[in-house]
N, C-alpha and C positions, 0 to 999 in steps of 0.2 A: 489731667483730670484724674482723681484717683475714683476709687468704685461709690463710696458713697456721695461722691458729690451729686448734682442734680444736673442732666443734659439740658442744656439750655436752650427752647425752643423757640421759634416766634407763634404766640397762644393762634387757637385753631379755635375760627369763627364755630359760633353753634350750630348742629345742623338740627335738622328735623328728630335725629336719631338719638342728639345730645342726653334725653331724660333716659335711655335706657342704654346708655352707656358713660355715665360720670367718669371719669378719670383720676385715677388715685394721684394724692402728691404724699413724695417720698422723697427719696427713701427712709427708712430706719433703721442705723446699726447704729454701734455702739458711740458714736459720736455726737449722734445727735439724738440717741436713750439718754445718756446722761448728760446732755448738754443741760436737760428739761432741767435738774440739780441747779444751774448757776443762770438759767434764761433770761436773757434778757425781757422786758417787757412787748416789746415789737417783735419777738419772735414767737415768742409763745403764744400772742393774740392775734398776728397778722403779718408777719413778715412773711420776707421771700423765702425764708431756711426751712426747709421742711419738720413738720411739729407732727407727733404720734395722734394732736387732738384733728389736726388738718388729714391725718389717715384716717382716723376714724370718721370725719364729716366726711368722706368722700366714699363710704360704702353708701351701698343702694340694694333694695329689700330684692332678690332671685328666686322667686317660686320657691319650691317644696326642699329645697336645700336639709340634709340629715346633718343637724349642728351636733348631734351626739359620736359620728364617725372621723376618723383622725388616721391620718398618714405618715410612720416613721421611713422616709427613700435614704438607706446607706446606699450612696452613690459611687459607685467603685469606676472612677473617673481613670482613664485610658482603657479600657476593656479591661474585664478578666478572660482567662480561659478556659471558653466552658468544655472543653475536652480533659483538661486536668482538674475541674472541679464536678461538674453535677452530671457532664455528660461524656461517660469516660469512654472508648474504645480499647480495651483492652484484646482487642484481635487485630487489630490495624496493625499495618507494617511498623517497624520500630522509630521508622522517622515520624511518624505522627501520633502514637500512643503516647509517649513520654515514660516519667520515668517513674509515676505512679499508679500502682496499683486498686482498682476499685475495690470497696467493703460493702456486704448488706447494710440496710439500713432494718428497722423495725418494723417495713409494710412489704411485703412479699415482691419481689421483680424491681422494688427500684432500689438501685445502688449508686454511691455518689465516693468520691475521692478518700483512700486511706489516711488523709491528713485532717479528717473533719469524723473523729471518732465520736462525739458529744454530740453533734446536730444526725448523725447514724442513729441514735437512738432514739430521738425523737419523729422521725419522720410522717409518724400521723399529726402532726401537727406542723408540717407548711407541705407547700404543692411547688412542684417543679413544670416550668414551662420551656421545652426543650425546644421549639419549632418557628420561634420570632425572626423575622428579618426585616428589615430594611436597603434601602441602597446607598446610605454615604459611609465614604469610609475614612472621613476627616475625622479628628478629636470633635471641633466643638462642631463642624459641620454635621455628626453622629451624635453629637449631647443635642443639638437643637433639633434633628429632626426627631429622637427619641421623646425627649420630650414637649416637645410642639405640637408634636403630629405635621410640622408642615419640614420641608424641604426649602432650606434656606437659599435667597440666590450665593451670598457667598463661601467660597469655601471654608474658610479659616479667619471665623468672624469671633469679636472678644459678644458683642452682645446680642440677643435675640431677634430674632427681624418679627417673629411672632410671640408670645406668651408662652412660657413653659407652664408645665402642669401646674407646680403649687402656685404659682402668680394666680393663675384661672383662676384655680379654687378660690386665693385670696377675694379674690373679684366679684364671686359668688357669692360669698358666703353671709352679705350680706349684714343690715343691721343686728346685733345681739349684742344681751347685756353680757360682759367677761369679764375677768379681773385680769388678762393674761392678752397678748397678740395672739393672732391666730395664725400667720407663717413664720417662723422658727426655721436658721439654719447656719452653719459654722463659716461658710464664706461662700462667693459668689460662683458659679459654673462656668466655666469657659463655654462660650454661645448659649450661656442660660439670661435670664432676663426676664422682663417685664412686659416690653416693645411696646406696642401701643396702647397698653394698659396704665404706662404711667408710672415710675417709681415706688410709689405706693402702695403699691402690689408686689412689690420685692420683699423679701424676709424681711425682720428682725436681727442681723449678724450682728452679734455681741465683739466679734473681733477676727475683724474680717483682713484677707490678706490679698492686695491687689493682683499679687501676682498668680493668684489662680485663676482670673478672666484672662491670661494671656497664652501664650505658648509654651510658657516655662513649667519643666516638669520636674523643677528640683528643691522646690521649699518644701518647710518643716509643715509635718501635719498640723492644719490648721485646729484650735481648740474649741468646741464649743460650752465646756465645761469650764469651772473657775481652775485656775491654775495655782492659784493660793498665793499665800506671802502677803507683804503688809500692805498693801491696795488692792481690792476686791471692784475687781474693773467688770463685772456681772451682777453685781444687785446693786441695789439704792440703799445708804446708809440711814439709819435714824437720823443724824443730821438734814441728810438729801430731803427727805420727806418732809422736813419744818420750812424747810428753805422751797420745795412746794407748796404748802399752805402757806404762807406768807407770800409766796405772788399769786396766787390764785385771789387772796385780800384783794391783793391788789391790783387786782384785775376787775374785782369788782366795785371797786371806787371806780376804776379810770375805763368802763367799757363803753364809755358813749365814744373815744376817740374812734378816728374816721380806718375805715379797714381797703379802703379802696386798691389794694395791692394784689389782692384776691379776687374783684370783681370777676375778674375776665372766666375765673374758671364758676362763675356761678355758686361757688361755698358760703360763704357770707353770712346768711340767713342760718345756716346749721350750724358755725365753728362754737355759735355760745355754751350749746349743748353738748357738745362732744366735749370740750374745754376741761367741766366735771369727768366725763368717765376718763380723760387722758390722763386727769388727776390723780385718778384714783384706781386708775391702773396702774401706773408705778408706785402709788406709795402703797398697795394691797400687798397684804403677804404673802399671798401666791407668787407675785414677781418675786419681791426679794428672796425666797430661800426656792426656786425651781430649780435654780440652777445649783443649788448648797448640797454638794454631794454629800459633806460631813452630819447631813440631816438623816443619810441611810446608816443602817448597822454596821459596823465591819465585817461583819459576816457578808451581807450584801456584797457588799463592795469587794472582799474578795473574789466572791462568785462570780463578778463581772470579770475583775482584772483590774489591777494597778496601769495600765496601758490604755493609749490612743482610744482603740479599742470599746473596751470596756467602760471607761469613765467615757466617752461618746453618747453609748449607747443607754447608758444609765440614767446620763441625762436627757438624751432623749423620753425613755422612759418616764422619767417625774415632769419633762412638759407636755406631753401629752394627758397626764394624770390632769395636771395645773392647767388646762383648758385649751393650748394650744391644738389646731386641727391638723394642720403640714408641716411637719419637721423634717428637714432635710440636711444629710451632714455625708463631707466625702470621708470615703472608708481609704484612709492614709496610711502610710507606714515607712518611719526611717529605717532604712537598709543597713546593714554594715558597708564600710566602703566597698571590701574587696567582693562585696555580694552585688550593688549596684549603686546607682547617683540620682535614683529617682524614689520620690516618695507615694506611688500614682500607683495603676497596674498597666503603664502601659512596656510591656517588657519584650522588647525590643531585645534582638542579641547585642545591640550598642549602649542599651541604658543598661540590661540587667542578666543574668543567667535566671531565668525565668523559674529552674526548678529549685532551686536554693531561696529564693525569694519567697517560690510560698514554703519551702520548709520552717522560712524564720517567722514569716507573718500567720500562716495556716494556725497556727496552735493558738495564739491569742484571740484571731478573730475565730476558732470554735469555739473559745471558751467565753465570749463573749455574748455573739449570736443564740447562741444556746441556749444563756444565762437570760437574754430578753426574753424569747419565746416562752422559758419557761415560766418566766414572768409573767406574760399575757396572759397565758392561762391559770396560774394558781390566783391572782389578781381581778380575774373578769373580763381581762380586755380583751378576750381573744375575739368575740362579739363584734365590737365596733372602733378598735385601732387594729390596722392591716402595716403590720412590716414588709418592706419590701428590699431586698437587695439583686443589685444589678449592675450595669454600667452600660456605656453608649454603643457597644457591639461587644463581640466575640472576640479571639485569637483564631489565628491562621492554622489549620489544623495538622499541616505538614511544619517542622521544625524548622527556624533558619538559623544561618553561624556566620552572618557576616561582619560579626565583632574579630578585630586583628588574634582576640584570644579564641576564637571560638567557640567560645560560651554559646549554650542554647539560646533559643530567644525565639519569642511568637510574632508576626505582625496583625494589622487592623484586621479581620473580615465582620463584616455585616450580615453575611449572609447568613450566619445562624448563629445563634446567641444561648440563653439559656436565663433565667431568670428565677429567684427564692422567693414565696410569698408565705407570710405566716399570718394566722390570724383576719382580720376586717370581715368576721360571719360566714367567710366563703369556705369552699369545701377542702378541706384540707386530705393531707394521703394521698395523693397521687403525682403521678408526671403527666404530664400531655402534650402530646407530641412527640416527636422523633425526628432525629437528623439519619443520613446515610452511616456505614460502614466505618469511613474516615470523619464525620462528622463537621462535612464540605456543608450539606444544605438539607433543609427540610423536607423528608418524603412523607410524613403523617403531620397532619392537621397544622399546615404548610399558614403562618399568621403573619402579615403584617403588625409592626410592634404596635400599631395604634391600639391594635384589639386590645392591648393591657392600658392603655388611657383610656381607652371609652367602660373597661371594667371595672376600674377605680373612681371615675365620672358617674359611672350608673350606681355606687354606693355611698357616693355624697349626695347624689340625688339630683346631680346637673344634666340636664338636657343637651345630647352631644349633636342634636339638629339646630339648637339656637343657634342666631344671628350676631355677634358681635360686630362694631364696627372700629374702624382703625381713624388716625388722627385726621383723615380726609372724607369720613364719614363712611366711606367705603364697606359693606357689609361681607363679612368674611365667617362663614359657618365656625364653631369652636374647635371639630375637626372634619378634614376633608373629606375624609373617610375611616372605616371602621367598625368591628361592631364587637360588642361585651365576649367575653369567653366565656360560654352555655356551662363548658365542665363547672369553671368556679363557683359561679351564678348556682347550680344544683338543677338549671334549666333543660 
């Protein structure tokens, strides 16, 4: 089964709780965005393949939802190290300092990694959260509790047993008119997902690469930007778009035929209506040029970077602009050989020399990150789109060398992390929190990572006491616990 195909379930009687939990059918990536170009009839109106119009029949209206706020998560997939980037100890013994030295930034007392001279300058514009932990210290066992909020039973699981954050939101956000999807993201997370929310609630991936829901930490960064050349496999062509309107025709000659394929999930009655905006969501020129870097300046685009990077985060940028609410994309980076074999951060003395690694990647992704921020703010966005960069835990704050060359290298810890946020109205300029000496565990304003879900929850405007229920009807709060971060908040 590759990622976008659909798990195949047997349909789950309705229960009582059925109207206030529909279930998305999905998913949506690039295969079945542009399948809509060549559709068959029985797909597009009712078949079993999942259709962009059958996602959008399957939203349901969620109270006071903020449709104006939107979430870019650079997801820096294997841990970074927040000892060598935001939370440096330059007094620690030399086995756990490393081998770079901290720089001020431009807010008095916080200082962050001498390889991040661009995001130094700005630092009244994002906040540093130094003091988050959790307790798994698997890859995706750590992506799914991060973003779940729950504690998955298994360790080293490809998919979500619970709902990552932007699925939720997906979930949330309820009816509205857009030209554009509302989750966006470059491929799938290892133990990120959907889970009982249904396929449907998965991104959008334009070109997505199986092998990131699995173990493997060595393919190429995955794209979410066009990559160019003579097939443009991220927008709909003017042809695509007539070959739209011509079966939507003909959909409307042939709509009496029987839809009974779908009964079971109760859509039926809404797919007529969605059917138009699914139309008219891809043939809208919002879809086709969001992802069209060559629509920014050169100037722009140098400012980002010719790089992974930069053209990522770019695009992010214009789908967020182009209506999208949760864009999510991992922050990747090809190594030189003799530097490491992983594309990830999880930098292991066995995959990578962990300080050479961010020597080669640190310069690109400041001049990237940088480039956005600065964006959000000359722009507007800095209001109601919140960047966020992170990843599933921390590094090990003491150095290991159990690579045969003895090349540096971090392992997993949980126990304290450190997290970038720029932008989403919240209070920018500061750090919050603290770890110890060696930068082991949190001795100030000691958080549970949920506190940073229920503070991105309480800016979309989702109620983090509601009830969801799971494929058994079973009613499971959105998070177990948790509560907003007062600093951000200005509370």
């Amino acid at each position: 089964m590759t990622l976008h195909e659909p798990r195949r379930t047997a349909p789950v009687p309705p229960s009582p709780s059925w109207r206030n939990n529909r279930r998305c059918a999905g998913p949506i990536d690039r295969r079945h965005w542009l399948r809509l170009g060549g559709l068959s009839l029985g797909a597009l109106a009712a078949g079993p393949s999942p259709t962009l119009a059958k996602l959008l029949a399957a939203e349901s209206s969620h109270g006071d939802v903020d449709r104006e706020f939107s979430v870019i998560l650079f997801w820096a997939n294997g841990g970074p190290s927040h000892i060598d980037l935001l939370d440096m100890k330059p007094q620690a013994p030399a086995e756990y300092r490393g081998d770079f030295q901290p720089i001020a930034t431009n807010v008095p007392g916080i200082e962050i990694t001498e390889l991040l001279p661009r995001l130094a300058t700005m630092a009244d514009k994002f906040a540093l959260v130094r003091s988050l932990t959790h307790e798994r210290n698997e890859h995706s066992g750590g992506t799914h509790r991060f973003l779940s909020g729950y504690a998955s039973r298994a360790a080293n699981l490809n998919d979500a047993e619970y709902p990552e954050l932007g699925s939720v939101v997906a979930h949330q956000l309820g009816r509205s008119s857009r030209e554009t999807p509302f989750f966006v993201a470059n491929t799938k997370f290892y133990g990120g997902g959907p889970a009982y929310l249904g396929p449907g609630c998965s991104p959008y991936m334009p070109n997505p690469n199986p092998q990131t829901s699995t173990g493997n930490n060595r393919y190429d960064p995955v794209p979410l930007y066009n990559t160019g050349g003579d097939r443009d496999d991220l927008a709909i062509s003017t042809d695509g778009v007539v070959q739209l309107n011509r079966r939507a025709a003909l959909l409307r000659r042939l709509d009496a035929l029987p839809r009974a394929l779908d009964s079971a999930a109760g859509m039926m009655s809404a797919l007529d209506q969605f059917q138009h905006r699914a139309l008219a969501m891809l043939a809208s020129p919002r879809t086709r040029v969001a992802f069209d870097l060559t629509r920014e300046t050169l100037a722009t685009r140098e400012r980002y970077g010719d790089t992974h990077f930069g053209k990522s985060l770019l695009t992010c940028r214009r789908l967020v602009e182009a209506g999208v609410r949760f864009v999510q994309c991992q922050a990747e980076f090809r190594l030189r050989p003799e530097t490491g074999v992983t594309s990830n951060w999880d930098d292991h003395s066995v995959n990578s020399h962990i300080f050479n690694a961010y020597r080669e990647k640190l310069p690109s992704f400041d001049q990237a990150v940088s480039a956005l921020i600065e964006d959000l703010y000359l722009r507007g966005l800095d209001r109601n789109v919140l960047f966020v960069f992170c990843g599933e835990f921390g590094r090990t704050p003491k150095i290991a060398y159990q690579d045969p060359s003895r090349r540096p290298g971090r392992d997993h810890w949980s126990k304290a992390m450190s997290v970038l946020l720029a932008g989403g109205g919240l209070r920018m300029g500061q750090a919050i929190g603290a770890t110890n000496a060696r930068a082991e565990e949190p001795v100030e304003r000691r958080m549970d990572s949920n506190c940073l879900l229920a503070t991105i929850y309480r800016r979309f405007g989702i109620d983090i006491t509601q009830l969801l229920h799971d494929q058994l009807g079973r009613p499971l709060p959105l998070l177990p616990h948790g509560q907003p971060i007062p600093e951000l908040l200005g509370a």
